[in-house]
C-alpha beads as a LAMMPS data file, in Angstrom:
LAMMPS data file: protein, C-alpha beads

332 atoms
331 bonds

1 atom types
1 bond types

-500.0 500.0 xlo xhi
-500.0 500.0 ylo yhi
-500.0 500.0 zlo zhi

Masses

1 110.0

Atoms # bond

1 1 1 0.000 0.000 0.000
2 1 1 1.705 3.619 -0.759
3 1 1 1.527 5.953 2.335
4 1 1 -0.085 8.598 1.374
5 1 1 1.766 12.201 1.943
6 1 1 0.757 14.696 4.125
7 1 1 -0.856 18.277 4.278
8 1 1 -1.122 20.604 7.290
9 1 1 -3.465 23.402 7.093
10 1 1 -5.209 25.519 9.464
11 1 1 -6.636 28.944 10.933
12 1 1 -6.865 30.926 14.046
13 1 1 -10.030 30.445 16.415
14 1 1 -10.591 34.663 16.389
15 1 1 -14.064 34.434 14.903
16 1 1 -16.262 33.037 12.469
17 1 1 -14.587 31.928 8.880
18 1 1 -15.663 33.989 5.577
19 1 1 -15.564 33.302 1.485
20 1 1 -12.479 34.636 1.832
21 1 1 -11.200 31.459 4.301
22 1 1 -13.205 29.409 1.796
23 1 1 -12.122 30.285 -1.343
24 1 1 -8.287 30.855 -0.192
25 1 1 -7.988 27.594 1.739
26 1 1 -10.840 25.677 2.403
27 1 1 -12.173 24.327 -0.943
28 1 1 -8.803 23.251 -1.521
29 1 1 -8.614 21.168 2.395
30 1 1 -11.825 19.598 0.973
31 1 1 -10.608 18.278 -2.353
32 1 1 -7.211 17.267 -0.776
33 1 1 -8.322 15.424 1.816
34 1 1 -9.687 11.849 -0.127
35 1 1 -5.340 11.877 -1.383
36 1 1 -3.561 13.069 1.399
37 1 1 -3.343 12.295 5.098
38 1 1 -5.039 15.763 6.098
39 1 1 -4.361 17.687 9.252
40 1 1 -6.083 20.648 9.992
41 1 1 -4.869 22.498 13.383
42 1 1 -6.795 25.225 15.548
43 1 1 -4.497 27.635 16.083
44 1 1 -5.496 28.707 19.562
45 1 1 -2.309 29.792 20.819
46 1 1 -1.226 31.944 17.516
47 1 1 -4.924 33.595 18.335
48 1 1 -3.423 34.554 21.615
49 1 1 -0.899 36.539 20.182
50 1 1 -3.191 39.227 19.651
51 1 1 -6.420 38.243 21.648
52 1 1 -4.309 37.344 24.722
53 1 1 -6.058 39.891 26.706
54 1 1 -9.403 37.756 26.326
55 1 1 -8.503 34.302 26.701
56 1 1 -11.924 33.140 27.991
57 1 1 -13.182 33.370 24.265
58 1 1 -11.009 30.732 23.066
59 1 1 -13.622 28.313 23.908
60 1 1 -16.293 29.059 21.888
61 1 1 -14.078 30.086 19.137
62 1 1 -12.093 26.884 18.716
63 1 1 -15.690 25.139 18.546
64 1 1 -16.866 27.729 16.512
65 1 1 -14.274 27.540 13.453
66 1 1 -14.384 23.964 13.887
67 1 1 -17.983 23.865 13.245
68 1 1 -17.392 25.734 10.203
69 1 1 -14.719 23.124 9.034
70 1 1 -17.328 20.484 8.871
71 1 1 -19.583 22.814 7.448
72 1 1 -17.781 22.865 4.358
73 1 1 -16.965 19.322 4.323
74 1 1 -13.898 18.889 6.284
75 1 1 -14.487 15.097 6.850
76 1 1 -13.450 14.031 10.416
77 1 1 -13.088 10.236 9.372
78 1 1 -10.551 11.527 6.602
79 1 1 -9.157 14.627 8.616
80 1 1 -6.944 15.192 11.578
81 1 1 -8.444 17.739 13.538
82 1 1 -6.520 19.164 16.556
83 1 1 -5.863 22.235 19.136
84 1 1 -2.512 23.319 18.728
85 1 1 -2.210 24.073 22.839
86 1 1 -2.767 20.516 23.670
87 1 1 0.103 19.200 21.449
88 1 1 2.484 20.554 23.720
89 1 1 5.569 19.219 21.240
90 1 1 4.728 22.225 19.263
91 1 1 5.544 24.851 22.020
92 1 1 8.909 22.668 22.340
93 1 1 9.585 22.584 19.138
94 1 1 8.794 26.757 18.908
95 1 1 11.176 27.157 21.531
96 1 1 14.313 25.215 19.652
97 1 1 13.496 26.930 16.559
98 1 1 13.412 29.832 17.901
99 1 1 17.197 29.850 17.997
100 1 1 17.974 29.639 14.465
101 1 1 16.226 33.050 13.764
102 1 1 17.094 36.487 14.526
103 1 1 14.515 39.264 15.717
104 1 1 15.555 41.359 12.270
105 1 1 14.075 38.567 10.202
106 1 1 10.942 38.339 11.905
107 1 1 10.317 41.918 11.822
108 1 1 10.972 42.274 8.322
109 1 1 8.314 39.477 7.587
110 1 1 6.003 41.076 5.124
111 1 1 2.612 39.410 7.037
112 1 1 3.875 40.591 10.601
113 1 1 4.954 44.120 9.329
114 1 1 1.180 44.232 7.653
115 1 1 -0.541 42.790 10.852
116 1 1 1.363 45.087 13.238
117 1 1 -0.153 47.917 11.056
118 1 1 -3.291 47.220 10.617
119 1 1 -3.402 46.677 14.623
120 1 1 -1.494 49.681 15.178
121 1 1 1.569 47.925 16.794
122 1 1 4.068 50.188 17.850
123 1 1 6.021 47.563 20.030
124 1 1 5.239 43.792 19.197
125 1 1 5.159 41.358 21.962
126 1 1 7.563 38.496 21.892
127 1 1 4.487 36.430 20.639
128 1 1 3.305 38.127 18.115
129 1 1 6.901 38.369 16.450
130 1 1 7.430 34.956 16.857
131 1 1 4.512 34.124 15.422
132 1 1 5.841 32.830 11.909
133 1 1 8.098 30.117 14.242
134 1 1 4.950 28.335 15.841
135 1 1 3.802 28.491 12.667
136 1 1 7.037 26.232 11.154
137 1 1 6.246 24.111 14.130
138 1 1 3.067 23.320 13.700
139 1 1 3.926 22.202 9.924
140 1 1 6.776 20.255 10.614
141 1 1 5.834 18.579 13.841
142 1 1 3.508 16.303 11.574
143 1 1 6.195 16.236 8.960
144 1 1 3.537 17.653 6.718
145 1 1 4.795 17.481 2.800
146 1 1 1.692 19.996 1.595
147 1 1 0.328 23.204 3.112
148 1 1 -2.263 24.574 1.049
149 1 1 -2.965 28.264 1.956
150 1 1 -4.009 31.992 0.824
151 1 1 -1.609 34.190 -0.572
152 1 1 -1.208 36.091 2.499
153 1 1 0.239 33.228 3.744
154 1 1 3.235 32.434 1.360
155 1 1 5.835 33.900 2.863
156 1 1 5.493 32.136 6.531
157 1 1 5.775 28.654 4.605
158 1 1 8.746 29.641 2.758
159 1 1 10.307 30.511 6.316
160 1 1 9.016 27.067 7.376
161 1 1 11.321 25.807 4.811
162 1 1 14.251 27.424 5.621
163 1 1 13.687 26.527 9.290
164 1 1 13.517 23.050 8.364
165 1 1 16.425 23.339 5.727
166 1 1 18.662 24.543 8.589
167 1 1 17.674 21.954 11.363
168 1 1 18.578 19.318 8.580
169 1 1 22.170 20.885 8.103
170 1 1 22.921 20.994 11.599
171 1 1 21.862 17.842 13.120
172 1 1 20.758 15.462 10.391
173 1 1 17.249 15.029 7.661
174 1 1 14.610 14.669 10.533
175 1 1 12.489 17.244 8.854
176 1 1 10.580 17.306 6.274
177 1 1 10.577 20.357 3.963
178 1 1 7.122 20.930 2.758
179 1 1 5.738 22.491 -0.691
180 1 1 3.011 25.246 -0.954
181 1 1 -0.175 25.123 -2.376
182 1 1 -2.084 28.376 -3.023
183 1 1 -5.831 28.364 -3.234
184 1 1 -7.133 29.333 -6.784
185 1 1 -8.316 32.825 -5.456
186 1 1 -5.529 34.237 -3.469
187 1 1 -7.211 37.245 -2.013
188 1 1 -10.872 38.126 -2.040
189 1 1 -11.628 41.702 -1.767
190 1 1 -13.817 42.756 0.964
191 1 1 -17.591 43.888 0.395
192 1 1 -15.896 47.663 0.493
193 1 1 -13.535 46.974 -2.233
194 1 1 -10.788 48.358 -0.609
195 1 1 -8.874 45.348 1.325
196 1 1 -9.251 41.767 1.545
197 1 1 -12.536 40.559 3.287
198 1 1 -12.111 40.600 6.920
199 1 1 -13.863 40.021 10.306
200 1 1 -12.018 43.218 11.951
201 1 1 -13.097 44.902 8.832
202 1 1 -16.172 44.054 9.147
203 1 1 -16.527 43.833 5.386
204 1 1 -17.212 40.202 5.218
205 1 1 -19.647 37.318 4.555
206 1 1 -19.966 34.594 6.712
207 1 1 -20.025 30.904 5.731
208 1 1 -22.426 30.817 8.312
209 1 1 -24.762 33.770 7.247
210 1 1 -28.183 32.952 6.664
211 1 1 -29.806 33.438 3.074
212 1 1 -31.467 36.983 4.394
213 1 1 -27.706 38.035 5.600
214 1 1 -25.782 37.232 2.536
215 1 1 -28.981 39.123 0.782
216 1 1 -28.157 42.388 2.960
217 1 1 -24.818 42.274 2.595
218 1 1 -24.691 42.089 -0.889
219 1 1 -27.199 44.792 -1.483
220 1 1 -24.465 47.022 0.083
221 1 1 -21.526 46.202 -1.693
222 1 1 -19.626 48.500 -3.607
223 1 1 -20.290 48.088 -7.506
224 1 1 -18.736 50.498 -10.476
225 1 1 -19.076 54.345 -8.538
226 1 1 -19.372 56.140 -12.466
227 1 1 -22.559 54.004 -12.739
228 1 1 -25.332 56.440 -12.152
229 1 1 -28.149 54.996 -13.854
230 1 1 -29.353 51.644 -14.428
231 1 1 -28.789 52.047 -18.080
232 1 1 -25.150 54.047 -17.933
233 1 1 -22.509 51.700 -19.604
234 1 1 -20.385 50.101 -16.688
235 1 1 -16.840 48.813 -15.799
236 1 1 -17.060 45.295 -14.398
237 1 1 -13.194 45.437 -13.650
238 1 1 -13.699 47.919 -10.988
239 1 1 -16.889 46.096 -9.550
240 1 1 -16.448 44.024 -6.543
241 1 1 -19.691 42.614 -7.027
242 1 1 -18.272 41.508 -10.349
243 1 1 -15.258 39.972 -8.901
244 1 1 -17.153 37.780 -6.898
245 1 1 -19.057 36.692 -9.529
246 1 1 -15.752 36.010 -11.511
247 1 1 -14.632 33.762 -8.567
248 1 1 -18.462 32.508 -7.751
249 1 1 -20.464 32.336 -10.673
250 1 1 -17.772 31.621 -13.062
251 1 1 -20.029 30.056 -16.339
252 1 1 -21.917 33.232 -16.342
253 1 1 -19.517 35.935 -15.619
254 1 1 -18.454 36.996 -19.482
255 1 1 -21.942 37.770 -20.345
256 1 1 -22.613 39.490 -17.319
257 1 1 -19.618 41.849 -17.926
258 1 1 -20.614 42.260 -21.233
259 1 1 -24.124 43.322 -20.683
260 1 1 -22.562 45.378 -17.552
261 1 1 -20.642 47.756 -20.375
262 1 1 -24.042 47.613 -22.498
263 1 1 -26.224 49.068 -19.874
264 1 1 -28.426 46.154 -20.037
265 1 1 -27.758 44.600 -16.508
266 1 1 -28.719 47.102 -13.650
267 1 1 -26.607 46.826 -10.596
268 1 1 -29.714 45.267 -8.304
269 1 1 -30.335 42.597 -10.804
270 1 1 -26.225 41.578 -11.017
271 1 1 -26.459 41.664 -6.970
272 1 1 -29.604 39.293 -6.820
273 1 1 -27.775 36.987 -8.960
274 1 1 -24.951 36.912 -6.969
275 1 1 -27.013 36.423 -4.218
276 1 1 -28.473 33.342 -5.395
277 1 1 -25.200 31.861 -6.630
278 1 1 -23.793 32.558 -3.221
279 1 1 -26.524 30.571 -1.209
280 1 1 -25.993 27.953 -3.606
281 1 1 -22.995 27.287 -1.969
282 1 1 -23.497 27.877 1.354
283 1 1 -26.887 25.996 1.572
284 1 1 -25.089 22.314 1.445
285 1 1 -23.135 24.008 4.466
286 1 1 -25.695 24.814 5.951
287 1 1 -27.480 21.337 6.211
288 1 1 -24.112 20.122 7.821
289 1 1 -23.795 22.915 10.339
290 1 1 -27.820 22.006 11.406
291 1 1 -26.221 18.145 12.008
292 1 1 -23.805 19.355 14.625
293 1 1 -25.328 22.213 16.052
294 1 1 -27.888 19.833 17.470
295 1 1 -25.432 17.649 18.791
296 1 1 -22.961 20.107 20.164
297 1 1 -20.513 16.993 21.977
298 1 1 -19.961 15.732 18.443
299 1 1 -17.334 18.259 17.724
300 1 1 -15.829 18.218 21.326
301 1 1 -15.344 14.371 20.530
302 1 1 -14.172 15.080 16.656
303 1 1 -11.488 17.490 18.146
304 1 1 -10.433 15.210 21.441
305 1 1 -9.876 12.172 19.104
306 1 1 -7.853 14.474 16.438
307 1 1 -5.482 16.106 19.236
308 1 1 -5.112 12.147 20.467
309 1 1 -3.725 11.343 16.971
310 1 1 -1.456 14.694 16.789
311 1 1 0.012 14.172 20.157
312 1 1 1.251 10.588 19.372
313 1 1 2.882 11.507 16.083
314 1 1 4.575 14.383 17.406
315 1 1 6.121 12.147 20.331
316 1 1 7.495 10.209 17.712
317 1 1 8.969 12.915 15.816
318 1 1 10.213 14.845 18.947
319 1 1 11.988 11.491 19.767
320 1 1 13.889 11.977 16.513
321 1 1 14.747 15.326 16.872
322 1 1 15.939 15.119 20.221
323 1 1 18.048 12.525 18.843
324 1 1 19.745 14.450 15.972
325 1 1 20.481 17.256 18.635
326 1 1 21.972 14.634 20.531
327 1 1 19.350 15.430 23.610
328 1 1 18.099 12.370 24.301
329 1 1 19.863 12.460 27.503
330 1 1 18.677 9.130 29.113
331 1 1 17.640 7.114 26.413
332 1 1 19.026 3.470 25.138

Bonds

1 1 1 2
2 1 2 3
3 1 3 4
4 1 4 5
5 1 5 6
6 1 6 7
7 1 7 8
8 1 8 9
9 1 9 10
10 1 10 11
11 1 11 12
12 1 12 13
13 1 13 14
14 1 14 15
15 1 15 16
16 1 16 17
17 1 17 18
18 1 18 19
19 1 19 20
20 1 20 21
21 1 21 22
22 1 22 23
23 1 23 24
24 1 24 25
25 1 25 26
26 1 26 27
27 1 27 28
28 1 28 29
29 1 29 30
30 1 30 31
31 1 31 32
32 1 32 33
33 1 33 34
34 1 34 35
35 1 35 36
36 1 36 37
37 1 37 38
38 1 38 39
39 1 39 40
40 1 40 41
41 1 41 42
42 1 42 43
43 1 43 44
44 1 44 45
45 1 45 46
46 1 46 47
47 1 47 48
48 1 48 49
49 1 49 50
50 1 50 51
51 1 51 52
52 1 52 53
53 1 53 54
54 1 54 55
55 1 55 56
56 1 56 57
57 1 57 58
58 1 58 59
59 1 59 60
60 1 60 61
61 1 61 62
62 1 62 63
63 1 63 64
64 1 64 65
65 1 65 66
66 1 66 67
67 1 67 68
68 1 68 69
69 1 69 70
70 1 70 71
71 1 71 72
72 1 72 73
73 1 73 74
74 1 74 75
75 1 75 76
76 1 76 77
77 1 77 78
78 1 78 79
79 1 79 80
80 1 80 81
81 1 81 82
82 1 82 83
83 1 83 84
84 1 84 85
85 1 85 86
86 1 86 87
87 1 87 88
88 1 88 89
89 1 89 90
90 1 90 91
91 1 91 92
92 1 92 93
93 1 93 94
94 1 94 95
95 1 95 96
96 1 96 97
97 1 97 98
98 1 98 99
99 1 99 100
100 1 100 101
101 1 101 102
102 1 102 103
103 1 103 104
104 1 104 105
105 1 105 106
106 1 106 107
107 1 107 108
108 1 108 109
109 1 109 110
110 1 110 111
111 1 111 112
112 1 112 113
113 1 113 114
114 1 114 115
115 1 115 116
116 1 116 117
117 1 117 118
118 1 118 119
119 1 119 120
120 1 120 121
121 1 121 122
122 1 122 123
123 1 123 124
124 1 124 125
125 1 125 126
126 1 126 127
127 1 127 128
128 1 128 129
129 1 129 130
130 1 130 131
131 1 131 132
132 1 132 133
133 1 133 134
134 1 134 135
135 1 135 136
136 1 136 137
137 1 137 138
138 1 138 139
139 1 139 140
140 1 140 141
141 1 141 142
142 1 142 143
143 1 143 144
144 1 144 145
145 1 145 146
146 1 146 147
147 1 147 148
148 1 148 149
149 1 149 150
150 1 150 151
151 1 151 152
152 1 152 153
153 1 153 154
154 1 154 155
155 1 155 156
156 1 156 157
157 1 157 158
158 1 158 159
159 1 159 160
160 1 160 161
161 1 161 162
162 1 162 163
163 1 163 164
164 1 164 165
165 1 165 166
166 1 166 167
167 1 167 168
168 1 168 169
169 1 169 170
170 1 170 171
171 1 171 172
172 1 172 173
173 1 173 174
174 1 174 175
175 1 175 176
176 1 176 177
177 1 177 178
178 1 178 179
179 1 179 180
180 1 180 181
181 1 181 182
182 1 182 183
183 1 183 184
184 1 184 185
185 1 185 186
186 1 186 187
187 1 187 188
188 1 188 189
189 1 189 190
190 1 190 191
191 1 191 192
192 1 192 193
193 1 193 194
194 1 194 195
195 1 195 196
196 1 196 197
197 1 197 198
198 1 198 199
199 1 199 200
200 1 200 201
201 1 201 202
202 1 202 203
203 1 203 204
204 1 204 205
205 1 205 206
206 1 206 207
207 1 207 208
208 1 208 209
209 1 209 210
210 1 210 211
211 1 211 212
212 1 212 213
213 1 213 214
214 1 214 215
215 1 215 216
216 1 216 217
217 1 217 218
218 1 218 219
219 1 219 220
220 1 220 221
221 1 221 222
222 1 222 223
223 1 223 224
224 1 224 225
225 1 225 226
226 1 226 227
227 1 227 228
228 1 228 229
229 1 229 230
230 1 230 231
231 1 231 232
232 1 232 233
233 1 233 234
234 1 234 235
235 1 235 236
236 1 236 237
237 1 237 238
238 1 238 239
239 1 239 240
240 1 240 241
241 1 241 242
242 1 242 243
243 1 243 244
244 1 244 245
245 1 245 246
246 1 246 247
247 1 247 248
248 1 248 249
249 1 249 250
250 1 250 251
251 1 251 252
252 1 252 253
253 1 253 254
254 1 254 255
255 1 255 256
256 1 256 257
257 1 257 258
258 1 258 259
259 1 259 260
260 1 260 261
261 1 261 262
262 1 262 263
263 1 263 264
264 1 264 265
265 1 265 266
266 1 266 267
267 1 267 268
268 1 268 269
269 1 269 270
270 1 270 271
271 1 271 272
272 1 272 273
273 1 273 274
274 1 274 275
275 1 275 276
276 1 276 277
277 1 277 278
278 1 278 279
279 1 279 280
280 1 280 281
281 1 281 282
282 1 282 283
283 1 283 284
284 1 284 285
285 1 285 286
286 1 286 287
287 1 287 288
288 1 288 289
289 1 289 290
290 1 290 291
291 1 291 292
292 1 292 293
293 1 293 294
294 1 294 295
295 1 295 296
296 1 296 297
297 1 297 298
298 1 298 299
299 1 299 300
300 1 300 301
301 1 301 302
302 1 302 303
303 1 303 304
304 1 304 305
305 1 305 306
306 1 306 307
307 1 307 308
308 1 308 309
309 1 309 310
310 1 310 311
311 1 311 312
312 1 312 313
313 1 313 314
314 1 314 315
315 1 315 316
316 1 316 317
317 1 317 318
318 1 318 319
319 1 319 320
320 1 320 321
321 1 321 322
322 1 322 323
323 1 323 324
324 1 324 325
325 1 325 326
326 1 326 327
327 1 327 328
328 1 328 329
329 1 329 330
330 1 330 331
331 1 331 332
């Protein structure tokens, strides 16, 4: 039998997950997960490094993203689901990597440097810095050969394999180096049309939204601002409610455009389709969500057994690389 190879993949319990989670990540965990041996990790420490003053509303959030993993169609039976905090080989293996980099690199990370903006950062915590390091830990703990994420996201795995590069020059190939694998959308624009959709933003739809939210919300997105008149010719590529429909409603998005520079689309009518193609795809979700939301212990019990399974496979790769480091003080 061939072992199958591995992906890692995950998000940060801060809040409810978006199309923008969906269309930069998820999908792809979906269709990956019938090839690969799939883990997907709740980041619940890595959401401390900014939400550390609130720590009580870890708990709802880890169930709360996790319910939105099965929503989609994260299959339990097929995935690894896990809390990073109760795998504590990752915060060991944080700590040793933590040596090989210097505070200059991680403050010239393009993601942290954005993040500490946007939050208005002046002086990072040592957390928060060191964020990109759990990050290579939680990939290579699971010697994970595939981590399919968004764009944003690109330049932590490529310091993930440099990490992993220089452990295996120093002490011997423990680690695996992984590949990347970017979702087919690698940013989706918020309803605003200014940044990428967002909870903090608050320019985003939910995957949990019901068909009357994703309705409202979509009634207020920004479309074409020279459009005037129902009849005025338009400019799709400056439409955000076009964009999604590029990404969402792919089979009919040429003839939309075209009837957008004609005049003979209004903006209400291209929004109700949208709005119809977009509850398309969240109804199936939907229907799973109902499943578990009546039986709440079902995802305490999908996320106990998962962090069982992580735990024993990083014992047996912290066993190795306490080996290679030669650390393995009392062992035969």
């Amino acid at each position: 039998m061939i072992k199958k190879k591995r992906i890692l993949t995950g998000d940060r319990p801060t809040g409810k997950l978006h199309l923008g989670h969906y269309v930069g990540s998820l999908a792809n965990r979906v269709a990956l997960q019938e090839d690969y041996d799939a883990f997907v990790i709740v980041a619940d420490v890595q959401a401390l490094t900014t939400d550390w003053e609130y720590p009580e509303q870890l708990a709802e959030s880890v169930r709360q993203v996790t319910e939105d993993y099965l929503a989609v169609g994260i299959d339990p039976e097929q995935t690894t689901i896990f809390v990073q905090s109760l795998v504590p080989q990752i915060a060991e293996l944080t700590v040793f990597y933590s040596n090989f980099v210097s505070v200059n690199v991680l403050r010239h990370n393009p993601t942290i440097k954005t993040e500490a903006e946007q939050r208005g950062y002046s002086d990072m915590t040592y957390g928060f810095l060191g964020y990109p390091i759990s990050q290579a830990a939680d990939i290579t703990f699971c010697k994970a050969d595939l981590v399919p994420v968004g764009q944003d996201q690109v330049p932590h795995i490529e310091f993930t394999r440099r990490i992993a590069r220089r452990f295996n020059e120093l002490y011997g190939p423990v680690l695996v180096v992984p590949e990347v694998l970017v979702g087919e959308v690698g940013r989706l624009v918020g309803l605003d049309g200014k940044a990428k959709m967002s909870k903090s933003l608050n320019n985003a739809i939910y995957l949990s939204d019901s068909p009357q939210e994703v309705e409202a919300k979509v009634r207020k997105a920004v479309t074409d601002p020279a459009r005037i008149r129902a009849t005025d010719p338009g400019h799709p590529e400056v439409c955000t409610v076009f964009a999604y429909h590029q990404i969402f409603n792919k089979e009919e998005s040429e003839d939309i455009a075209e009837r957008c520079r004609a005049g003979t689309i209004s903006c209400v009518a291209c929004k109700k389709r949208l709005t119809e193609k977009l509850n398309q795809l969240l109804e199936p979700m939907h229907e799973r969500r109902l499943a578990y939301q009546n039986n709440p212990k079902i995802i305490d019990e999908i996320l106990l057994a998962g962090t069982d399974r992580a735990q024993k496979i990083a014992e047996e790769t912290m066993k190795e690389v306490r080996q290679a480091m030669k650390i393995n003080y009392f062992s035969q």
